[in-house]
C-alpha positions in Angstrom: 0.0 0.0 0.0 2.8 2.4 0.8 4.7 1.8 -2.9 1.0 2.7 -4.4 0.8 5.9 -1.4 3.9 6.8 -3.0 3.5 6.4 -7.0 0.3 8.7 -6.5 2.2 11.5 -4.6 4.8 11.5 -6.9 2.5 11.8 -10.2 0.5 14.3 -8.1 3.9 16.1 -7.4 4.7 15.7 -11.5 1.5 17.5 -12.2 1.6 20.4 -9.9 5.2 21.1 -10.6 4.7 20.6 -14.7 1.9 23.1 -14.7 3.6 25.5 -12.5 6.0 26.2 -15.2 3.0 27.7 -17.3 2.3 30.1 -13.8 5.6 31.0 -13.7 5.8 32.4 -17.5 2.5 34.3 -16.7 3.0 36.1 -13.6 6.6 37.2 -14.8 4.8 39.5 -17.4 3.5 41.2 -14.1 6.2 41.0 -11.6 10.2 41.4 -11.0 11.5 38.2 -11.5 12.9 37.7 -8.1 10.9 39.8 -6.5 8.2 37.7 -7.9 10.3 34.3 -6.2 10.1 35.9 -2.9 6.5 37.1 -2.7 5.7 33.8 -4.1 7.3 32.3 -0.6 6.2 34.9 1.8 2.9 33.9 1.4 3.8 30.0 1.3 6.1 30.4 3.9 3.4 31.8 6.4 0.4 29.2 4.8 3.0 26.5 5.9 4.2 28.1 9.2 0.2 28.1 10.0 0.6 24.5 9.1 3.6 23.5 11.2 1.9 25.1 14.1 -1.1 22.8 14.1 0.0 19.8 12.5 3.5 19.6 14.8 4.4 19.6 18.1 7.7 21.1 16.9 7.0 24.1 14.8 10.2 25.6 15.3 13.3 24.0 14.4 15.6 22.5 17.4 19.4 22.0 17.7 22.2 22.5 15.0 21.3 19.7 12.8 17.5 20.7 12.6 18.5 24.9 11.9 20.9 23.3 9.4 18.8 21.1 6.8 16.4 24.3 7.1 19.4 26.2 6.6 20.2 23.9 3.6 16.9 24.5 2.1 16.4 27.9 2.7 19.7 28.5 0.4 19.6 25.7 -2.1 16.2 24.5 -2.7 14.3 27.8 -2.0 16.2 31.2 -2.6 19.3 30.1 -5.5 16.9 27.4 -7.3 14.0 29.6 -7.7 16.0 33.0 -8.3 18.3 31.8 -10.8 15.3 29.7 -12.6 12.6 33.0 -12.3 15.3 35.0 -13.9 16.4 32.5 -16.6 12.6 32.1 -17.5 12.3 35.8 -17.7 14.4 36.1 -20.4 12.4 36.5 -23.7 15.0 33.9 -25.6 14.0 31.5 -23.2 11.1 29.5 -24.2 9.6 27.3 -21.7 10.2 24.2 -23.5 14.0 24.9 -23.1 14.1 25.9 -19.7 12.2 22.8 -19.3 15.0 20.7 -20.9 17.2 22.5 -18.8 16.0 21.9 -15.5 15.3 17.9 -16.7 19.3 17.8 -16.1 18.4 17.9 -12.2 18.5 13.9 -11.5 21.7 13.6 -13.8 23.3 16.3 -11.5 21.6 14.2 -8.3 23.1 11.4 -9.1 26.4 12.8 -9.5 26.3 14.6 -5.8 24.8 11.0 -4.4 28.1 9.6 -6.1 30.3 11.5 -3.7 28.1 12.4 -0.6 25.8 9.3 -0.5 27.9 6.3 -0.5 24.9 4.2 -0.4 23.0 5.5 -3.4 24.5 3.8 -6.5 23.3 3.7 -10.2 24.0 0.6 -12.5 25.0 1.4 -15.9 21.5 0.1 -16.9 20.3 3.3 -14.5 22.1 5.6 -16.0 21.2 4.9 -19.4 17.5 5.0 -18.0 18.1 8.5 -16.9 19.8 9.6 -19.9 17.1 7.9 -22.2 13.9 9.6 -19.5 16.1 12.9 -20.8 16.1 12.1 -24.7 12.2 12.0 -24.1 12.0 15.6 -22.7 13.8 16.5 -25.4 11.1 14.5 -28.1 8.3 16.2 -25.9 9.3 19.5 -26.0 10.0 19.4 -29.6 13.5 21.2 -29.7 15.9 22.0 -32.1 19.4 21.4 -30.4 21.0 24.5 -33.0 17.9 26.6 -31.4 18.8 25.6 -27.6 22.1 26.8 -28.1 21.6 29.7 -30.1 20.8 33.1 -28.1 20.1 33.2 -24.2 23.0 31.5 -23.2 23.3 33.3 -20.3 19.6 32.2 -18.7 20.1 29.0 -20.1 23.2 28.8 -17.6 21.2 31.0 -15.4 18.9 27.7 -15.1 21.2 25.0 -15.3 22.5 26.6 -12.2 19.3 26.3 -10.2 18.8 23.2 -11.6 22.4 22.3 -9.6 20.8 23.6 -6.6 18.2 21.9 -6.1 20.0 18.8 -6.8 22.7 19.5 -4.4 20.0 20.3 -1.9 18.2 17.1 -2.2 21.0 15.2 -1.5 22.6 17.6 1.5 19.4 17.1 3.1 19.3 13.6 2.7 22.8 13.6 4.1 21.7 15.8 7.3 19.0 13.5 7.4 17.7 15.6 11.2 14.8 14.7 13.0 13.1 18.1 12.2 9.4 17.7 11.1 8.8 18.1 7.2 6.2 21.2 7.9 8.9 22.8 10.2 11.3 22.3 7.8 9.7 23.6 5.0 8.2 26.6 6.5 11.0 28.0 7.8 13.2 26.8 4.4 10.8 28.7 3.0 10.6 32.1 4.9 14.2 32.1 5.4 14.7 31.7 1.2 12.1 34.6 0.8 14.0 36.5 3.0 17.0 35.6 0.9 15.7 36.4 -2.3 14.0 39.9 -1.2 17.5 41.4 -0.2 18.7 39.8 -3.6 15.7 41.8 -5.8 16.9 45.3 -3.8 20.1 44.5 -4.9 19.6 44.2 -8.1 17.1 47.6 -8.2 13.8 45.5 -8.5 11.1 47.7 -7.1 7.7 46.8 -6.1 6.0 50.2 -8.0 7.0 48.3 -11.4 4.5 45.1 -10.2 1.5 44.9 -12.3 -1.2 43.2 -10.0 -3.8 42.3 -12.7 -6.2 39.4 -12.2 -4.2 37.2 -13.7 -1.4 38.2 -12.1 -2.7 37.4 -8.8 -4.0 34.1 -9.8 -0.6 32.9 -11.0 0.8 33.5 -7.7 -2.2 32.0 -5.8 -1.1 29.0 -7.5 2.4 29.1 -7.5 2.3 30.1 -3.6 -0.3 27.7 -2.7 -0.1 24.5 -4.6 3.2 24.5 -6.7 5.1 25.9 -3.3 3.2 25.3 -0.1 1.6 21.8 -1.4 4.2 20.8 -3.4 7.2 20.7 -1.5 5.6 19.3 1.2 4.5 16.3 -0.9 8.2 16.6 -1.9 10.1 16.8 1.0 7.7 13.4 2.0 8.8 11.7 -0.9 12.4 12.1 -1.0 12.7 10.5 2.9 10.5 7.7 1.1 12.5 7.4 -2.1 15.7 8.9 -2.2 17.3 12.0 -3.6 17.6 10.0 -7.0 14.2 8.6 -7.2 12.5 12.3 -6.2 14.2 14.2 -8.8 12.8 11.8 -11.6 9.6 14.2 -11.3 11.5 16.7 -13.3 11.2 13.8 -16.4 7.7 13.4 -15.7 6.9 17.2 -15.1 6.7 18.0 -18.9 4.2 14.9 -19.3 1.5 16.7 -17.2 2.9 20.4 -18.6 2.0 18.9 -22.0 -1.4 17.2 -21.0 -2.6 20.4 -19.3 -2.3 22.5 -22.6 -4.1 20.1 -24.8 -6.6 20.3 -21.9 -6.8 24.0 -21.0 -5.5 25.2 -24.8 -6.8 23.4 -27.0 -3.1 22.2 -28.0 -3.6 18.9 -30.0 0.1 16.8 -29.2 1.9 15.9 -31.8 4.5 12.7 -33.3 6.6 14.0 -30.9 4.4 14.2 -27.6 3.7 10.7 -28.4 7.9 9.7 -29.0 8.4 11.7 -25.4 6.0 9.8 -23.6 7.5 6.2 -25.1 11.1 7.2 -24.5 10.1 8.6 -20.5 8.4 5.4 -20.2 11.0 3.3 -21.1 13.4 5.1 -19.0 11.4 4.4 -15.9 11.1 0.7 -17.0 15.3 0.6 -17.0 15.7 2.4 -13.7 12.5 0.8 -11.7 13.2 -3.0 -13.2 13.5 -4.7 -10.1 10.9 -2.9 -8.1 8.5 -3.7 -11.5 9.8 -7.3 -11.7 9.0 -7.8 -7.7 5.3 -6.4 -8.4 4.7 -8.8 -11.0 6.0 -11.6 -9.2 3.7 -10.8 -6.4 0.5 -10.4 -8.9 1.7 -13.8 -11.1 2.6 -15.9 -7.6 6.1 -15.8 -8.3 9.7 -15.4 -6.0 9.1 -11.4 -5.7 12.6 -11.4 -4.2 14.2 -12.4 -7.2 15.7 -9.1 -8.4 19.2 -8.4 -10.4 
């Protein structure tokens, strides 16, 4: 029952975070970029403070190890991540397809930092050409030109690769602090502590709050992105990767296109394509390469077979 508790939170998780991408390229025709990141978690920050009070008997963190995986969060998986990705986005030679590509490099990187932080998280070289194939079929999904990825907006591009680093390397030092802090507390605070952050980093670059827009739309992007992509979201995230793993939980960033790609044939009318279909094959078999084993014990169990059999 838990492996099915978790294959819905992550596909939940996919969906939120896949759509947010949409609210992010809305509101930033309204807002600052990173003044736009830290509103975003001022309100989320306080929703899930509100949270962490009733939910925890902890609400504020205890101890070094507790202040640091908050710390940890605040830095890498809140204020650099979303900054660097809010002002790569912003860039008008940015499209979002690429910046989704982009950010897709995030289990690659994970897996890397597990390498040489996580001595117990290993890939075979069966994994890794899963990952690199669930990559190929972002790549089919979004439909890109590899001379147009290059060309123009390097900068952003590197701008998001960045905060895609971050929030690898933050998935995995938290893994490694691994404190008994509760996931509201942590998040809460990880979360007003990287507003924080990012609102001294928007003064210093001369972003004022005169130059918002705050048009209907423009508060309903951030309703969303606060609320559900932010305050939701990363607590279903920071559930899953004590369940999974800092590997596992960054697959959502293959699987995040699938449901950004679903929601505008839904919402706009946008019909997919030969190449929607090729994305979804080539994710699907990536998955099937890196989650072999856990598949072949599940069939074994369903069939009546030796579910511990496993390469």
């Amino acid at each position: 029952m838990n492996r099915y508790r978790s294959l819905g939170l992550f596909l939940a998780l996919a969906a939120i975070w896949g759509s947010a991408f949409m609210a992010i390229k809305a509101g930033l025709a309204f807002f600052p970029p990173v003044l736009f990141a830290a509103v975003r978690y001022d309100i989320a920050g306080v929703v899930m403070l509100a949270y962490a009070v009733y939910a925890t008997d902890t609400p504020v963190p205890r101890g070094r190890d507790q202040w640091a995986e908050v710390l940890v969060g605040a830095v890498l998986l809140i204020a650099a991540y979303h900054a660097l990705l809010f002002v790569g986005e912003a860039d008008d030679a940015v499209t979002s397809a690429a910046a989704a590509v982009v950010v897709s490099l995030s289990p690659v990187l994970t897996t890397g930092f597990a390498r040489a932080l996580l001595p117990s998280e290993r890939l075979t070289v069966v994994g890794v050409v899963g990952l690199l194939l669930g990559l190929v079929g972002v790549a089919v999904l979004s439909d890109l030109d590899p001379a147009n990825l290059l060309a123009g907006g390097t900068i952003p591009k590197l701008l998001i690769l960045g905060a895609a680093a971050s929030f690898a390397l933050g998935s995995v030092i938290t893994r490694r602090i691994d404190s008994d802090v509760p996931i509201e507390t942590m998040e809460a605070w990880a979360m007003l502590l990287g507003a924080l952050l990012m609102h001294a980093a928007s003064a210093g670059l001369g972003e004022s709050v005169a130059s918002v827009d705050l048009t209907l739309d423009a508060v309903l992007a951030l309703a969303y992105l606060s609320l559900a992509a932010s305050a939701l979201g990363f607590l279903i995230y920071f559930d899953l990767l004590d369940r999974l793993g800092p590997i596992e939980i960054n697959l959502v960033s293959y699987v995040a296109p699938v449901f950004a790609a679903l929601s505008a044939w839904l919402f706009l009318q946008e019909v997919p394509d030969a190449a929607t279909a090729g994305g979804f094959v080539l994710i699907f078999a990536g998955f099937v390469l890196l989650k072999r084993d856990a598949i072949r014990r599940e069939v074994g169990k369903l069939t009546g077979g030796d579910p511990a059999r496993a390469d």
